[in-house]
N, C-alpha and C positions, 0 to 999 in steps of 0.2 A: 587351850591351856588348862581348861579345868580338867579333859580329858588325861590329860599329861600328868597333870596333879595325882591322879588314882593312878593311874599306870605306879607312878614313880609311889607312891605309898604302898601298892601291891609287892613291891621291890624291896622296899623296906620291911613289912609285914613277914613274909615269904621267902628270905633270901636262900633257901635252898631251892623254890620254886621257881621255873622256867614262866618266866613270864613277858607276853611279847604285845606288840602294838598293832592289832589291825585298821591301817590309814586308809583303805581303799575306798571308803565313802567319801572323802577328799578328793577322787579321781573327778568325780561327776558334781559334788556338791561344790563347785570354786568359786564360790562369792567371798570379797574381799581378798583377794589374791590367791586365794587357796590354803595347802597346808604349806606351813611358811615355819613351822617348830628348828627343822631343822637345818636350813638355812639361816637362822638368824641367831642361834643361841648352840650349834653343834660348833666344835675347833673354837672356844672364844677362851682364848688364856683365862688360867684358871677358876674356869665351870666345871662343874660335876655333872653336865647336862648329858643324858645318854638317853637313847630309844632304840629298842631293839624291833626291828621290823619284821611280823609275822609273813612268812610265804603264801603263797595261794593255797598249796597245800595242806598248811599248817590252820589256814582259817577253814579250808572248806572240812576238814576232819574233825575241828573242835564244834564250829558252829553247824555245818550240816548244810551250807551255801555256797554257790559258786561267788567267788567276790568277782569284780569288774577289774579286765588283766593289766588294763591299759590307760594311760594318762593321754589328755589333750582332745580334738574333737571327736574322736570316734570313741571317747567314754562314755557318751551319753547315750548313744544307739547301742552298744553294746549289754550297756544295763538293763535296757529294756528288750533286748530279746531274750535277756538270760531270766526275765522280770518272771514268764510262764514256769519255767525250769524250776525257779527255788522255791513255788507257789507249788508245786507236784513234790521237790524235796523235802519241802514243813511237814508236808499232809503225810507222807511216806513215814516221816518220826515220829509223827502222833501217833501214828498207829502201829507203830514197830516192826514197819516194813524197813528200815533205812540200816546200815549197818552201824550207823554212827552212834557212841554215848556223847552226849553231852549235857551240864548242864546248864540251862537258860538263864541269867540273872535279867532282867529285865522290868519295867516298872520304879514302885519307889524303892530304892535300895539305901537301906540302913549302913551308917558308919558300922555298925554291931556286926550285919551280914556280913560287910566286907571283912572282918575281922575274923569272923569264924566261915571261913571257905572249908571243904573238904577237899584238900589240895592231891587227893587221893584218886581224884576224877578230873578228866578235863572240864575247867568250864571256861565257857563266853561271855561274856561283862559288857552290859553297852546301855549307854544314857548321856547324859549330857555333865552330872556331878555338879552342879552349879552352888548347891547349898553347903553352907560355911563349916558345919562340920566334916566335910572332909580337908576341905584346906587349914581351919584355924590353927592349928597343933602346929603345921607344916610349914609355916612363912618363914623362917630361917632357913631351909631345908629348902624349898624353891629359891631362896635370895641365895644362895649358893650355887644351884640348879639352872635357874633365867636369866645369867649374866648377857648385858648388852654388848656389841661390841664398842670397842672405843669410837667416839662420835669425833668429828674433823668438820673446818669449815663454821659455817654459821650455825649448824646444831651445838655444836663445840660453845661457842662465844655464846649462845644465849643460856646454854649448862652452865657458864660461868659467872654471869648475872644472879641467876636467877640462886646459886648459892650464897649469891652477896649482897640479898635482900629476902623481905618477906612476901615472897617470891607466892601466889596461889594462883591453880591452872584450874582453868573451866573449860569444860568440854559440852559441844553444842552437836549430839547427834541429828542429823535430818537423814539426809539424801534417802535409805532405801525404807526408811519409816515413815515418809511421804508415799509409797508405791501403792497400787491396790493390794500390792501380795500381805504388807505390814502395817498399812493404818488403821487396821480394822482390830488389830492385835498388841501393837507397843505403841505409849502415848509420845508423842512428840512435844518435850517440857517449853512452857511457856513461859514467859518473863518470870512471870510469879513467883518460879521458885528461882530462877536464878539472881530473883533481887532478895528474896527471903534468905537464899545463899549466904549471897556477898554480906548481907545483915548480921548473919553468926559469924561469918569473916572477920568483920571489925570487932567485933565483940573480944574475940583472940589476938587481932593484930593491930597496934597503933598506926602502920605504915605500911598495909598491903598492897604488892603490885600485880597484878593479875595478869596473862600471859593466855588468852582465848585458842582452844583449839578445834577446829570444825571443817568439813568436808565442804561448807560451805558459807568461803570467805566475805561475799559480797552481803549476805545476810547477818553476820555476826555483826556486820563494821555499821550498818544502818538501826540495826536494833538492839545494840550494846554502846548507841552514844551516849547514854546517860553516867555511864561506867568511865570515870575516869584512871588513870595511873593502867593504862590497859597496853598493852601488844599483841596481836594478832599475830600468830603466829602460822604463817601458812606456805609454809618453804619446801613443807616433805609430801609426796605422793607416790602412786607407784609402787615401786619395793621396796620404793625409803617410808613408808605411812608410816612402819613399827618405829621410825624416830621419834614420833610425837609423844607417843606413849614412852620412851624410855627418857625424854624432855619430863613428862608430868614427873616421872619418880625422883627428881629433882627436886621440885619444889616443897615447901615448907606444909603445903595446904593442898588439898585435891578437892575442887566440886565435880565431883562427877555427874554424869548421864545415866540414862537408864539404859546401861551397855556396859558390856562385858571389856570393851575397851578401857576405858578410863578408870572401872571395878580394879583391874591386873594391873592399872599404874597406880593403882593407891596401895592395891595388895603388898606390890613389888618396893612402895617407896621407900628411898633410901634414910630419910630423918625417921630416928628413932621415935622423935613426940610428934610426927605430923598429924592432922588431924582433915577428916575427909568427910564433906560432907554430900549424903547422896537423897535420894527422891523416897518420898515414901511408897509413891505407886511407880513400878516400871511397866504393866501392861494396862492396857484400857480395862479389863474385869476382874483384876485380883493387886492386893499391896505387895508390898515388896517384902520379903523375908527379913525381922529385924538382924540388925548384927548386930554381935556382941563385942569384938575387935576393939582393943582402946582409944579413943580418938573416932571413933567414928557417930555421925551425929544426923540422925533421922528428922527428913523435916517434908 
């Protein structure tokens, strides 16, 4: 989503300029269901959401790389025999063997750079965009852009609650922040902050009711007894998980995690003065980038 975030400002920025999405690192990278942009927010009555999808073609001319052609299990052997090939195509443009011009953005990229591109050249634009100045500006412009589809059923009834009360959603990442691959990297938050939380919580709300959301329900329910006026909310999985998150934009209040999930439902929420509060460290060796966003409250 943050990806999508720059694309769609690139659009903005540039609108005489061709500018396209290469998703094929999506093919092979599919944790958490994969790319899911345009299944979930393409065709949704009145959204502006659009992505235009780069050819193989169009990636390998601009960036100088064979992308991966194919989705599903043979994406990942394919990567890696094409892995020799793009490692022979780099070294061939270093040294101006390669036919291709391109230019490289890569590293930290400046809101500024993005702003003064020479759109006179092809370039390839690739990172992650996570930090706030590319989105702040743009949160109306994505809430036009990220429209949910209309939710039915029990998602429905508890979107109707939770407008009819002071409604705050807390989000409890675990599952792949427990793995060897991420516990050595993102902290897995501890009570501590989610009772220091709920602490600024009242401070805002006479009559908070909080609404838990988490990958893993049998853990919430054991170590959030202290928390009363509470709901568990653990209905959505699968290809419905994006309910949760369009559940948070809902409510009056967002605690989030130190994840990009629960980030994109507070970004996204729909109350004008909600107020969200998030962790000050999201990795075990560095803080959290302040935000300046109104309502939002560093603890």
């Amino acid at each position: 989503m943050f990806q999508y975030n720059l694309y769609s400002m690139l659009r903005q920025i540039y609108p005489d300029t061709e500018v396209k999405a290469d998703v094929t690192w999506f093919y092979t990278m599919d944790e958490h269901h994969g790319f899911e942009l345009k299944r979930i927010f393409e065709n949704v009555p009145g959204s502006a959401f659009s992505l235009d999808e780069a050819s193989w073609q169009e990636i390998y001319s601009v960036s100088g790389q064979i992308p991966t052609l194919v989705k599903g299990s043979l994406a990942r052997p394919i990567r890696f025999l094409l892995g020799p090939v793009n490692r022979k195509l780099r070294e061939w443009g270093k040294c101006d063997k390669c036919g291709v011009s391109l230019d490289s953005f890569e590293g930290r990229i400046s809101e500024d750079m993005i702003r003064n591109i020479d759109t006179g050249r092809n370039c390839y634009i690739f990172g992650f965009f996570i930090e706030e100045e590319f989105y702040r500006h743009r949160i109306s412009a994505l809430k036009r852009e990220l429209v949910f589809p209309e939710m039915t059923g029990q998602n429905a009834d508890l979107a109707v609650q939770m407008e009819g009360c002071q409604s705050v959603s807390v989000h409890v990442r675990r599952g792949d922040y427990l793995s060897p691959t991420y516990s050595g990297k993102f902290l897995c938050l501890g009570m501590d902050y989610y009772q220091a939380a709920v602490s600024v919580i009242r401070d805002h709300f006479d009559d908070p009711r909080f609404y838990i959301f988490s990958e893993d329900a049998d853990y919430v329910r054991e170590t959030f007894s202290w928390l009363d006026k509470k709901t568990i909310v653990d209905i959505n999985s699968g290809s419905d998980s994006f309910r949760d998150m369009q559940l948070m934009t809902k409510c009056k209040a967002n605690i989030i995690a130190n994840s990009t999930f629960s980030q994109w439902a507070a970004i996204l929420n729909e109350n004008s003065d909600h107020i969200t509060v998030y962790p000050a460290r999201y990795m075990v060796d560095e803080d959290t980038q302040e935000r300046t966003l109104p309502g939002w409250i560093r603890i």
